[in-house]
N, CA, C and O atoms as a GROMACS GRO file, in nm:
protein
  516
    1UNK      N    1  -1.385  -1.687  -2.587
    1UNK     CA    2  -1.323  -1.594  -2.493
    1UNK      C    3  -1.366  -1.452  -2.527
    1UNK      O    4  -1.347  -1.422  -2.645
    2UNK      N    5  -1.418  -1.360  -2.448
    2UNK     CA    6  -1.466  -1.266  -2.449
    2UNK      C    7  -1.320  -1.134  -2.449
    2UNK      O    8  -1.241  -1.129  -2.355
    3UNK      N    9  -1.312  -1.062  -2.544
    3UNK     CA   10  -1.209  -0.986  -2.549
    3UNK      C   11  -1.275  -0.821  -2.492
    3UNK      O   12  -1.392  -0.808  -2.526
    4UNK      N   13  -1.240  -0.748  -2.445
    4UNK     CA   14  -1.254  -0.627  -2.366
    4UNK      C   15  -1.128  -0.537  -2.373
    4UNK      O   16  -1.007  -0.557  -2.356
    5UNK      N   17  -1.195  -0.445  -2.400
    5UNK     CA   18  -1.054  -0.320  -2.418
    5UNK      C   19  -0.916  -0.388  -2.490
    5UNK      O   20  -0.804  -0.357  -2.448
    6UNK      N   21  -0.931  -0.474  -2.588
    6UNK     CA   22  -0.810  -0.564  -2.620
    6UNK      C   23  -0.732  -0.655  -2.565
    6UNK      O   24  -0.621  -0.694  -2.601
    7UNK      N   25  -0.830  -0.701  -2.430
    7UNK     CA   26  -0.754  -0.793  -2.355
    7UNK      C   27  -0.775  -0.926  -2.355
    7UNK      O   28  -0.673  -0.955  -2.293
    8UNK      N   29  -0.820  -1.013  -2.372
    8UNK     CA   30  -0.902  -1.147  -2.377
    8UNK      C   31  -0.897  -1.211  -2.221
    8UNK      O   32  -0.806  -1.276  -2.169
    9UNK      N   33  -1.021  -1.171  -2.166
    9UNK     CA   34  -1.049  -1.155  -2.012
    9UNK      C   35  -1.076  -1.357  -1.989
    9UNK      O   36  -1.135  -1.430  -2.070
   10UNK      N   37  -1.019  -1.397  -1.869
   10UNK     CA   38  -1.050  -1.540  -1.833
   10UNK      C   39  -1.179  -1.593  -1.892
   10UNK      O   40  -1.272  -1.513  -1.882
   11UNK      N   41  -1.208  -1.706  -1.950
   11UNK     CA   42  -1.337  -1.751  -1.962
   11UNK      C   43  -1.413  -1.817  -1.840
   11UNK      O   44  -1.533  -1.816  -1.815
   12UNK      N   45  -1.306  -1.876  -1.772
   12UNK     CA   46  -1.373  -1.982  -1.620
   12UNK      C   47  -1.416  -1.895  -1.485
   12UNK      O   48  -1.409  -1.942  -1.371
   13UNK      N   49  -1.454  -1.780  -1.510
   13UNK     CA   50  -1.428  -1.694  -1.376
   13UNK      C   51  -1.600  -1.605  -1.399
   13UNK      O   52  -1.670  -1.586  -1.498
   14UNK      N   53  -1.611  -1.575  -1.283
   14UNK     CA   54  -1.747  -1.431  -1.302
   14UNK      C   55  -1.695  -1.325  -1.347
   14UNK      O   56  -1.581  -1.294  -1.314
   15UNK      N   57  -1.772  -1.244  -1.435
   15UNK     CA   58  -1.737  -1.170  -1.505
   15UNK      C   59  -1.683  -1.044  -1.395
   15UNK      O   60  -1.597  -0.968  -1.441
   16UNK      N   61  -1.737  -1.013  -1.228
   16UNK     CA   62  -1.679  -0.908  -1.202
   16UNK      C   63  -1.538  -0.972  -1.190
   16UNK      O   64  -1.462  -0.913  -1.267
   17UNK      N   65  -1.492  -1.044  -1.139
   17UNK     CA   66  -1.318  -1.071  -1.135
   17UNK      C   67  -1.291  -1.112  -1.283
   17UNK      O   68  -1.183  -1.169  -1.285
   18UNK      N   69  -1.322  -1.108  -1.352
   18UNK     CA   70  -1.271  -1.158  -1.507
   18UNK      C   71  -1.203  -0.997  -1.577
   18UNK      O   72  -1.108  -0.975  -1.652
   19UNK      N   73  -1.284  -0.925  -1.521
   19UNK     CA   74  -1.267  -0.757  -1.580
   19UNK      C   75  -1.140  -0.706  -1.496
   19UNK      O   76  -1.053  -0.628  -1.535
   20UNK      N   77  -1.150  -0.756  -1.397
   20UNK     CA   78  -0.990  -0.636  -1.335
   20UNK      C   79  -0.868  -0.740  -1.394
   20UNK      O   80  -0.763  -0.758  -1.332
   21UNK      N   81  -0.895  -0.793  -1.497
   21UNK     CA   82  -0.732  -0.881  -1.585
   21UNK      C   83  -0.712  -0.751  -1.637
   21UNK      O   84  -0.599  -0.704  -1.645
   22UNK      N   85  -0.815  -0.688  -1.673
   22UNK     CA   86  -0.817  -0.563  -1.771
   22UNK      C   87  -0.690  -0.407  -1.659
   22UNK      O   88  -0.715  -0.352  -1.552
   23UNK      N   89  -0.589  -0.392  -1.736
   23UNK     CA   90  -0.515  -0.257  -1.610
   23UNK      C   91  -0.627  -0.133  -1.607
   23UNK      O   92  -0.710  -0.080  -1.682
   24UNK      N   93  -0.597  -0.126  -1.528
   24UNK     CA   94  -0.697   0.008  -1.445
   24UNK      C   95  -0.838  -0.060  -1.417
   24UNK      O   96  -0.924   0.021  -1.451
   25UNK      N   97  -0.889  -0.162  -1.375
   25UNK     CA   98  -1.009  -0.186  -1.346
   25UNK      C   99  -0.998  -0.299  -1.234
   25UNK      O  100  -0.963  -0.416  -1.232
   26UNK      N  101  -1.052  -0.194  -1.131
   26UNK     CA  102  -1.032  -0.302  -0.999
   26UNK      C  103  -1.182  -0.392  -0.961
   26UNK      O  104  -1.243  -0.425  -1.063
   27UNK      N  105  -1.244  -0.432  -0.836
   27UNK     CA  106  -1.324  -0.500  -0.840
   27UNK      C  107  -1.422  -0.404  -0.809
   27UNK      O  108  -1.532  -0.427  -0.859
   28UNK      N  109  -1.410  -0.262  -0.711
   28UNK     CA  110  -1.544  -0.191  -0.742
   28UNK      C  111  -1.577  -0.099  -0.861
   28UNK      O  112  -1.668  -0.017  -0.862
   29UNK      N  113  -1.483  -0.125  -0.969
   29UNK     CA  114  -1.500  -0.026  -1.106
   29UNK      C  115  -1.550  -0.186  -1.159
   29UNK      O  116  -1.660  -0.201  -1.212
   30UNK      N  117  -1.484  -0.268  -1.143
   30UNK     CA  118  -1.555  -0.378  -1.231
   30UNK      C  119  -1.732  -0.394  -1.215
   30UNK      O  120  -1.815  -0.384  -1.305
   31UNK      N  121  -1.755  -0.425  -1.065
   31UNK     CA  122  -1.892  -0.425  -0.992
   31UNK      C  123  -1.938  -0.263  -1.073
   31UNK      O  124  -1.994  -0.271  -1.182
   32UNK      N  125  -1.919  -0.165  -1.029
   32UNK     CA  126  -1.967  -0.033  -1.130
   32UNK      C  127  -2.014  -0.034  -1.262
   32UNK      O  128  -2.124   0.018  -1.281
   33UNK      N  129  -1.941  -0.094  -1.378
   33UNK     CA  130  -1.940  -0.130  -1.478
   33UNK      C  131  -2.070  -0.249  -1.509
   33UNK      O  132  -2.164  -0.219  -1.582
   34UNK      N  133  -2.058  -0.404  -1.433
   34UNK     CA  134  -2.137  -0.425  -1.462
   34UNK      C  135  -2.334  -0.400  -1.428
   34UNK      O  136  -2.428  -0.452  -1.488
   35UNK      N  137  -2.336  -0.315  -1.324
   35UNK     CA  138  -2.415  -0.230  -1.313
   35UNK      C  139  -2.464  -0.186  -1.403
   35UNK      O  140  -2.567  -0.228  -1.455
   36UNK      N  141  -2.392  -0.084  -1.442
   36UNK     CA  142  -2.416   0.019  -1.557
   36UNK      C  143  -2.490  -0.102  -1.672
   36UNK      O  144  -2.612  -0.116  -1.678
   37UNK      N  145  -2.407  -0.173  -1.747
   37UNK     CA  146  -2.443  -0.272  -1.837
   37UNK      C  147  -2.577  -0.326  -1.792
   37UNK      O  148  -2.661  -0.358  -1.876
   38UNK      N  149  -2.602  -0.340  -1.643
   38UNK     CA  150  -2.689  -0.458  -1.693
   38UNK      C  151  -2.713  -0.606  -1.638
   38UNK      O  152  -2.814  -0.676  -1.642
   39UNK      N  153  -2.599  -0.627  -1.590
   39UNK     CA  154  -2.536  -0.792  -1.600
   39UNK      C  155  -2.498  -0.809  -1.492
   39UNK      O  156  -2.423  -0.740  -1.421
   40UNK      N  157  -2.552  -0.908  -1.473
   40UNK     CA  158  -2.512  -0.988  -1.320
   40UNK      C  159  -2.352  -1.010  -1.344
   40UNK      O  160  -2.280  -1.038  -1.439
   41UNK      N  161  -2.336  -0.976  -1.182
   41UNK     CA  162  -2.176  -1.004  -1.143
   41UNK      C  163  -2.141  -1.091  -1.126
   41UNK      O  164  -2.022  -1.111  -1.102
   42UNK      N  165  -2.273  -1.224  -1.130
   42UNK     CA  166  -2.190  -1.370  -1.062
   42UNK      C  167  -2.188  -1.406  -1.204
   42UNK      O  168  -2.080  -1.466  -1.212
   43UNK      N  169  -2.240  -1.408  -1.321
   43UNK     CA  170  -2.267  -1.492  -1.457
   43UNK      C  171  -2.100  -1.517  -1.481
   43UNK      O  172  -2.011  -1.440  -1.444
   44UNK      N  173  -2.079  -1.663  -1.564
   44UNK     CA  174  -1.934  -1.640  -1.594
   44UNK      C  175  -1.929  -1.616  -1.708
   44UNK      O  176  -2.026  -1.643  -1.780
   45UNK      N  177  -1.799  -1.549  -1.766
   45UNK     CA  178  -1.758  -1.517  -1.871
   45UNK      C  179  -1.793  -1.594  -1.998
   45UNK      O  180  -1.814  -1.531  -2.102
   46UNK      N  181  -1.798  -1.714  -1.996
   46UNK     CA  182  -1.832  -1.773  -2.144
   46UNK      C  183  -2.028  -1.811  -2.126
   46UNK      O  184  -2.092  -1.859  -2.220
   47UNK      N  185  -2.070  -1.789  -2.036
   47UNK     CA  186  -2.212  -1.815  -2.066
   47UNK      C  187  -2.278  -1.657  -2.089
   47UNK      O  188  -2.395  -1.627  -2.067
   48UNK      N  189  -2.146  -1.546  -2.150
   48UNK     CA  190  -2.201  -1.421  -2.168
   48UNK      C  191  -2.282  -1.404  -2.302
   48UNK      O  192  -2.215  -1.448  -2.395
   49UNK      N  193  -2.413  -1.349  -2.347
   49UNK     CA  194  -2.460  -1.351  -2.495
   49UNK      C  195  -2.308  -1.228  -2.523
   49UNK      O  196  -2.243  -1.161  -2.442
   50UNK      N  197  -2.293  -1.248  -2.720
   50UNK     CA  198  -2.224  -1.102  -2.744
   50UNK      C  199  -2.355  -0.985  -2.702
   50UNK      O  200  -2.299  -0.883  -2.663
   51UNK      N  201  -2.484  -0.971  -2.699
   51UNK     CA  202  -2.541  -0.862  -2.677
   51UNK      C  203  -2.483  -0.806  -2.494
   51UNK      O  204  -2.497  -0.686  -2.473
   52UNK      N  205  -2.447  -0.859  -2.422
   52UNK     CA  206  -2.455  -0.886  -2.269
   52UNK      C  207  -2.240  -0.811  -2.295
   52UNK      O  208  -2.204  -0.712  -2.232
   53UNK      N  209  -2.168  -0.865  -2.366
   53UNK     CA  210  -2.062  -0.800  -2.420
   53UNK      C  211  -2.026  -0.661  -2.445
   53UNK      O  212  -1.945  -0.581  -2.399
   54UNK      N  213  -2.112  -0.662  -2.531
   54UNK     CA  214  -2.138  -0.500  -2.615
   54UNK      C  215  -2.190  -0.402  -2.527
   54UNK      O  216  -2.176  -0.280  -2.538
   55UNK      N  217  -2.256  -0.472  -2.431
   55UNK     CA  218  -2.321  -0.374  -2.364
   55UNK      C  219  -2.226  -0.363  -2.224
   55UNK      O  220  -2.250  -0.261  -2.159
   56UNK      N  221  -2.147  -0.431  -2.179
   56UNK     CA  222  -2.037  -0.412  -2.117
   56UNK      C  223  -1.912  -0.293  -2.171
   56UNK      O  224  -1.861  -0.205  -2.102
   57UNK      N  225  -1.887  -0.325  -2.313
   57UNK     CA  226  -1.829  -0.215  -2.344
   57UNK      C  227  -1.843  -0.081  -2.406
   57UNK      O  228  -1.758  -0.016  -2.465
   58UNK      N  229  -2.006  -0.044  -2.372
   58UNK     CA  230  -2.035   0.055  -2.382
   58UNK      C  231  -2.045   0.130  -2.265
   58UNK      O  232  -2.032   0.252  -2.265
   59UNK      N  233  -2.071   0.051  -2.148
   59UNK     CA  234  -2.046   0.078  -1.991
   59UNK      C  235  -1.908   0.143  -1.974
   59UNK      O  236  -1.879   0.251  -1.924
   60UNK      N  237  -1.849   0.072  -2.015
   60UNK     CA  238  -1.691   0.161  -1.990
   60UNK      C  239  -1.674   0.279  -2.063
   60UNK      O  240  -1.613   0.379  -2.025
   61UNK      N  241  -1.744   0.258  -2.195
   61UNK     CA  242  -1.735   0.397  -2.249
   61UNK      C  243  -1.786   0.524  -2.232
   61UNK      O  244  -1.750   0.635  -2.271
   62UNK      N  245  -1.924   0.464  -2.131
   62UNK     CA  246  -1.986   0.579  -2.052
   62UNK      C  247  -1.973   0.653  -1.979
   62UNK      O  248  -1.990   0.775  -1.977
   63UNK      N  249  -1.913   0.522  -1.852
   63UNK     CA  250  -1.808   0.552  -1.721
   63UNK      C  251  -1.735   0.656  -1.732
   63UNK      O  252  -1.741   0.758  -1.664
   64UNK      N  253  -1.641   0.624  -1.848
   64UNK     CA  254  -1.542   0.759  -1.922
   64UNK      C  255  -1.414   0.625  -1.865
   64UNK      O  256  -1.320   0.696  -1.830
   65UNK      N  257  -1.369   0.469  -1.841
   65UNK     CA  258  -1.280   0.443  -1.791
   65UNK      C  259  -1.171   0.483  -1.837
   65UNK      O  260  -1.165   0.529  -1.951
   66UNK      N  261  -1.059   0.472  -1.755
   66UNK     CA  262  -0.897   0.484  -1.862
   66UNK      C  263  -0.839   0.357  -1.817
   66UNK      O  264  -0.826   0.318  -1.701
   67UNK      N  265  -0.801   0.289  -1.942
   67UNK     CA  266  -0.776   0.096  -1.908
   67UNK      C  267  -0.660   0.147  -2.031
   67UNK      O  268  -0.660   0.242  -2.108
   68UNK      N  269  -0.556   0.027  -2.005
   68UNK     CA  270  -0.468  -0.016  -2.091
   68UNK      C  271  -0.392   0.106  -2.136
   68UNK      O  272  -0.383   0.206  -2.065
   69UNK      N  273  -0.338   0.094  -2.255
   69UNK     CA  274  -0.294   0.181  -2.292
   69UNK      C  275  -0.287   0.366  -2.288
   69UNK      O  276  -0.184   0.431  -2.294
   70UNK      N  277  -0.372   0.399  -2.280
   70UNK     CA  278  -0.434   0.533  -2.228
   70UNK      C  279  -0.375   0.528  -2.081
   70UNK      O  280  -0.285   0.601  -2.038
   71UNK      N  281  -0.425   0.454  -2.030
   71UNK     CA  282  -0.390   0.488  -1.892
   71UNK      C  283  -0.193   0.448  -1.860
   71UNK      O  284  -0.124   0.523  -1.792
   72UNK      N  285  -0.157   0.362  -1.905
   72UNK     CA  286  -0.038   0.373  -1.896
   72UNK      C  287   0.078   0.459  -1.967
   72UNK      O  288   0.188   0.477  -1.914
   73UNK      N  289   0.045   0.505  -2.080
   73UNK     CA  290   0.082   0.620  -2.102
   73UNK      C  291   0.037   0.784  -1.971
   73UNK      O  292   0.111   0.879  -1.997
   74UNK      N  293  -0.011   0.798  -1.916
   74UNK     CA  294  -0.039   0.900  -1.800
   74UNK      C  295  -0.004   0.856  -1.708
   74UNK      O  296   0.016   0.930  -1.612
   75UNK      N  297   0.018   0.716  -1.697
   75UNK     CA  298   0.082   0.710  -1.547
   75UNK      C  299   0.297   0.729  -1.610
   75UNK      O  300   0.398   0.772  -1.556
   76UNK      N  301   0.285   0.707  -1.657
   76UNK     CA  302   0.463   0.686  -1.728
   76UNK      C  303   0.466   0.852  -1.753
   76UNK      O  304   0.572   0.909  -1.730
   77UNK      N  305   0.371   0.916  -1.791
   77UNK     CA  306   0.404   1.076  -1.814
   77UNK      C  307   0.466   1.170  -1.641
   77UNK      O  308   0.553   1.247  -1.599
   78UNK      N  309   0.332   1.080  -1.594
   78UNK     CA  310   0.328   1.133  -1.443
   78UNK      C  311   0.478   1.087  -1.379
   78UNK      O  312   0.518   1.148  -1.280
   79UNK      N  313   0.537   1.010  -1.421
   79UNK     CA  314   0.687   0.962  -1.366
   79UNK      C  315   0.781   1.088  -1.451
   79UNK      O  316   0.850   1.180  -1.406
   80UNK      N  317   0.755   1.054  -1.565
   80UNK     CA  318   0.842   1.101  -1.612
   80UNK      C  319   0.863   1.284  -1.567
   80UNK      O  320   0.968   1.347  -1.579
   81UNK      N  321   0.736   1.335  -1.514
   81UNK     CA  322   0.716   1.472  -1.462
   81UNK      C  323   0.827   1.477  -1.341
   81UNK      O  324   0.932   1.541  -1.326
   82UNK      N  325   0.760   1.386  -1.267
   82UNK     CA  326   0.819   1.420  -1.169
   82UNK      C  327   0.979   1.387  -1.150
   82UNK      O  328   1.028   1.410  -1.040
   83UNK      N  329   1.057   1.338  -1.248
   83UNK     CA  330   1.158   1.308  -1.247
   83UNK      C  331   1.246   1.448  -1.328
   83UNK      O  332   1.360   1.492  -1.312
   84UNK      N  333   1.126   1.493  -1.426
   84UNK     CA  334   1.212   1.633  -1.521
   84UNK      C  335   1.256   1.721  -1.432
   84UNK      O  336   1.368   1.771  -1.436
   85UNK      N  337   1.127   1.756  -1.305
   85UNK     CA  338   1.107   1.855  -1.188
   85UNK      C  339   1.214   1.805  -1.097
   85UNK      O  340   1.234   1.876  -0.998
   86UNK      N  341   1.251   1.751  -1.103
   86UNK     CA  342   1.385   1.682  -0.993
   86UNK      C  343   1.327   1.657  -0.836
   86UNK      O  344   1.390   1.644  -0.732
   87UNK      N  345   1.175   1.656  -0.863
   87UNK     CA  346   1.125   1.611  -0.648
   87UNK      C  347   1.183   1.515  -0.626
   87UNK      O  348   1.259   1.445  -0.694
   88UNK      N  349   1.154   1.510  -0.546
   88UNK     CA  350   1.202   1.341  -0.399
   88UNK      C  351   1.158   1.252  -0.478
   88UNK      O  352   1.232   1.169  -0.532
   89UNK      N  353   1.046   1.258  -0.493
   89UNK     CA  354   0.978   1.139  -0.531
   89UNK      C  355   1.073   1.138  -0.730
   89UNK      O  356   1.112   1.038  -0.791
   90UNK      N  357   1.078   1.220  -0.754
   90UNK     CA  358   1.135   1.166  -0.876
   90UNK      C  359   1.283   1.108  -0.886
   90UNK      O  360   1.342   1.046  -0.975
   91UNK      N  361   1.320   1.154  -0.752
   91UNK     CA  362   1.478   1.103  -0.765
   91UNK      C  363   1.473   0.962  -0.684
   91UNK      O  364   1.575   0.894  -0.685
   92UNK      N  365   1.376   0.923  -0.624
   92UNK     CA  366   1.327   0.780  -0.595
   92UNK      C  367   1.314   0.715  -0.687
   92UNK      O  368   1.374   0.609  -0.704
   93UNK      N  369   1.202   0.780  -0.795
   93UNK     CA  370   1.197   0.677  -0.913
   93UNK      C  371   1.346   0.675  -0.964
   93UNK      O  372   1.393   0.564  -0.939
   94UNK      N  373   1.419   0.739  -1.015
   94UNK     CA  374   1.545   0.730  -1.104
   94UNK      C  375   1.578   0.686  -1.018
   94UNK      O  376   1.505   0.588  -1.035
   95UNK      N  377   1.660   0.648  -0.870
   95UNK     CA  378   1.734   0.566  -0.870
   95UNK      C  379   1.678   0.380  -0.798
   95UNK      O  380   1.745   0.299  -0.735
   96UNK      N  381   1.526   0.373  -0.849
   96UNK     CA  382   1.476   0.262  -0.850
   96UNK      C  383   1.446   0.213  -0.652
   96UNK      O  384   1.493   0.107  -0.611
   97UNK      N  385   1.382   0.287  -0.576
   97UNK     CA  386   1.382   0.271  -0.468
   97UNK      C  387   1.284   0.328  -0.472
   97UNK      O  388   1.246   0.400  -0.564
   98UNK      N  389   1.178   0.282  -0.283
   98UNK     CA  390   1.072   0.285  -0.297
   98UNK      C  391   1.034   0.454  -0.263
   98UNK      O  392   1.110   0.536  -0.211
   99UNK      N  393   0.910   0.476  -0.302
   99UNK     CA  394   0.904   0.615  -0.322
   99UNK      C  395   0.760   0.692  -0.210
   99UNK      O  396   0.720   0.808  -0.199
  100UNK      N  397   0.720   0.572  -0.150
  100UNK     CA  398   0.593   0.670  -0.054
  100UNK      C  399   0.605   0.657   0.080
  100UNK      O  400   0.506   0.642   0.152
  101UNK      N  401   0.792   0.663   0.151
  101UNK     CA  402   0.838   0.650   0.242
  101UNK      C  403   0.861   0.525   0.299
  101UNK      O  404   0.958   0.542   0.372
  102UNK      N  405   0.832   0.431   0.305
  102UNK     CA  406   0.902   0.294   0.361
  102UNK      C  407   1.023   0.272   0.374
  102UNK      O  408   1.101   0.331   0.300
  103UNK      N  409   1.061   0.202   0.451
  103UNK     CA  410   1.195   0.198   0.508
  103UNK      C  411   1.266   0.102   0.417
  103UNK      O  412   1.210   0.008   0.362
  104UNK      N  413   1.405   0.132   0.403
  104UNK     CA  414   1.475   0.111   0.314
  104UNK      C  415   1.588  -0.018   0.370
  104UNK      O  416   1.597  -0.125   0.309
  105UNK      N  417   1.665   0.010   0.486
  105UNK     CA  418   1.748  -0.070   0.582
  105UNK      C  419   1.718  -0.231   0.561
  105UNK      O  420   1.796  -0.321   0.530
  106UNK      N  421   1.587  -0.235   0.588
  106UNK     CA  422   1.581  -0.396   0.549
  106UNK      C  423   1.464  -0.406   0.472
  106UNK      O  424   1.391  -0.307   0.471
  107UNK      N  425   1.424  -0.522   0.395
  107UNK     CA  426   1.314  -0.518   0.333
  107UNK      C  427   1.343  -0.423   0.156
  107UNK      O  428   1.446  -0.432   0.089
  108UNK      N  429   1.238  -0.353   0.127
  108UNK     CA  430   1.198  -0.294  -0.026
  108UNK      C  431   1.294  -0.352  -0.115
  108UNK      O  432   1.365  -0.289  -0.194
  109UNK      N  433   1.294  -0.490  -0.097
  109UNK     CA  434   1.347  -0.635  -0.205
  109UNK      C  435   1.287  -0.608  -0.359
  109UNK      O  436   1.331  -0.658  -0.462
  110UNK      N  437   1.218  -0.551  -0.352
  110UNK     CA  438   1.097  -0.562  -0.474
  110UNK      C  439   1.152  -0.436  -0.540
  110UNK      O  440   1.160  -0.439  -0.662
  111UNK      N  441   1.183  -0.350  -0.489
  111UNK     CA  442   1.228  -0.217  -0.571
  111UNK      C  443   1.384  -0.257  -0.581
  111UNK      O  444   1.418  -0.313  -0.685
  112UNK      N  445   1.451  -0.242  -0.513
  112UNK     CA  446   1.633  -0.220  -0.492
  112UNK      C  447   1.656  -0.340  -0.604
  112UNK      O  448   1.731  -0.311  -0.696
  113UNK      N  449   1.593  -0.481  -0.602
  113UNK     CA  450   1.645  -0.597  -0.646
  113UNK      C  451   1.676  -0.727  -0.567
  113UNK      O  452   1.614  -0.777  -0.473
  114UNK      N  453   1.781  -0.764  -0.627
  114UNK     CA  454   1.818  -0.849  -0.549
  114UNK      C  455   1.941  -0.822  -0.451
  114UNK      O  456   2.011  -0.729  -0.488
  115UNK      N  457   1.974  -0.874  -0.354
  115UNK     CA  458   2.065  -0.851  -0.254
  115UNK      C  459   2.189  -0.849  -0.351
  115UNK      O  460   2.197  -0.938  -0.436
  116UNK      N  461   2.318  -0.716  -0.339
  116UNK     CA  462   2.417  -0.731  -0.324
  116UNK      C  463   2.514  -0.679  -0.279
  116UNK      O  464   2.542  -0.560  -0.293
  117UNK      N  465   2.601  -0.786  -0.199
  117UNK     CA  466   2.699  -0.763  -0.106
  117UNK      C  467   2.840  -0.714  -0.166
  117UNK      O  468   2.919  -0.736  -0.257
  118UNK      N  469   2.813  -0.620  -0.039
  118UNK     CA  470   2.964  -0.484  -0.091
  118UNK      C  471   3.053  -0.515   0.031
  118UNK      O  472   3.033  -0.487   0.149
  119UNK      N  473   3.190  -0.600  -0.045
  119UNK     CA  474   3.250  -0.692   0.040
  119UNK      C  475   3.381  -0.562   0.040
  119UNK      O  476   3.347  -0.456  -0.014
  120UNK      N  477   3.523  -0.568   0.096
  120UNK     CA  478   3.656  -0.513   0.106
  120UNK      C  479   3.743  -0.503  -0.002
  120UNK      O  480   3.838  -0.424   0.002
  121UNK      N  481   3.715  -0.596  -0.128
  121UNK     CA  482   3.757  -0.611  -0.191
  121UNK      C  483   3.906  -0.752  -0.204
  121UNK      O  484   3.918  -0.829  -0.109
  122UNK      N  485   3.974  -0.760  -0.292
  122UNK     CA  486   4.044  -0.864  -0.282
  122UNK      C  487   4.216  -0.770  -0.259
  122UNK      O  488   4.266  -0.679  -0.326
  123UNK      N  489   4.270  -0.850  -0.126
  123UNK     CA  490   4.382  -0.819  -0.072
  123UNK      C  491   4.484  -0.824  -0.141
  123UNK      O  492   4.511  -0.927  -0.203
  124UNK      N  493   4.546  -0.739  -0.144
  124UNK     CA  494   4.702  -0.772  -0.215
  124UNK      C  495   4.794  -0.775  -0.107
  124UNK      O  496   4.815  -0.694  -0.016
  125UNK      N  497   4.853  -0.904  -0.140
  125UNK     CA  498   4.970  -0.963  -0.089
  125UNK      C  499   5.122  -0.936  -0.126
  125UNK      O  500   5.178  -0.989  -0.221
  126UNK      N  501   5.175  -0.853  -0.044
  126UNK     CA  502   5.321  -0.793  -0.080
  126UNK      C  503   5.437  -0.906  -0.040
  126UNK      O  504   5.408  -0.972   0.059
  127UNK      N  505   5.534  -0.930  -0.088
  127UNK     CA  506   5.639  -1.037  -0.081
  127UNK      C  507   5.703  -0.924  -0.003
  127UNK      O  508   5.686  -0.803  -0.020
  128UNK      N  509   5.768  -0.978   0.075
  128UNK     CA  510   5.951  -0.955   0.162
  128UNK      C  511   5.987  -1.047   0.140
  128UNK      O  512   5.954  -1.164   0.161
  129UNK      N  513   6.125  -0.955   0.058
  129UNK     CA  514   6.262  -0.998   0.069
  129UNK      C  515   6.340  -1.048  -0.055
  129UNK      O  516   6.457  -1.084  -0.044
   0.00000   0.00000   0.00000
């Protein structure tokens, strides 16, 4: 198994979809990348030489990519900015709802959670007599 930026990328797959397992690398930075390297985009991952490897991850280092860690630290800064600054968009993130306008009424299941129902509460029953 071929490991990349610390990730250990699929072995059964072509190497351009094997690389976006990697965060921040989609399929035309992947296609970009193996360019740069060298290397056919259809070859799969375990019929890679390590020279055909190395030279993949010097491609990224050329590129200048930001994968993994690096990059998720700047995207979590970038939240956290906009939440210090008190914008819209940061008071979206804090209270976990979606944040690049979509409608809220039905649907954004994926942000809010799961459904829950805000019932009357439970009746109290007064005796006479």
């Amino acid at each position: 198994m071929a490991r990349i930026a610390g990730i250990d990328i699929p072995r059964n797959k072509q190497i351009a979809y094997s690389l976006r397992y990697i965060f921040g690398i989609g399929l035309s930075q992947a296609k970009n990348i193996c360019d740069q390297a060298g290397v056919d985009q259809n070859i799969i991952v375990q019929n890679l030489s390590e020279k055909q490897v190395i030279s993949i991850r010097t491609a990224m280092t050329d590129l200048q990519v930001k994968v993994e860690g690096t990059l998720r630290s700047e995207v979590a800064m970038n939240v956290k900015r906009l939440k210090d600054v008190g914008s819209y968009r940061g008071l979206r993130h804090r209270r976990g709802l979606p944040v690049n306008g979509q409608r809220t009424k039905t649907n954004a299941r994926t942000r809010k959670g799961k459904k829950r129902t805000v019932g009357m509460g439970k009746k109290i029953v007064s005796k006479k007599g």
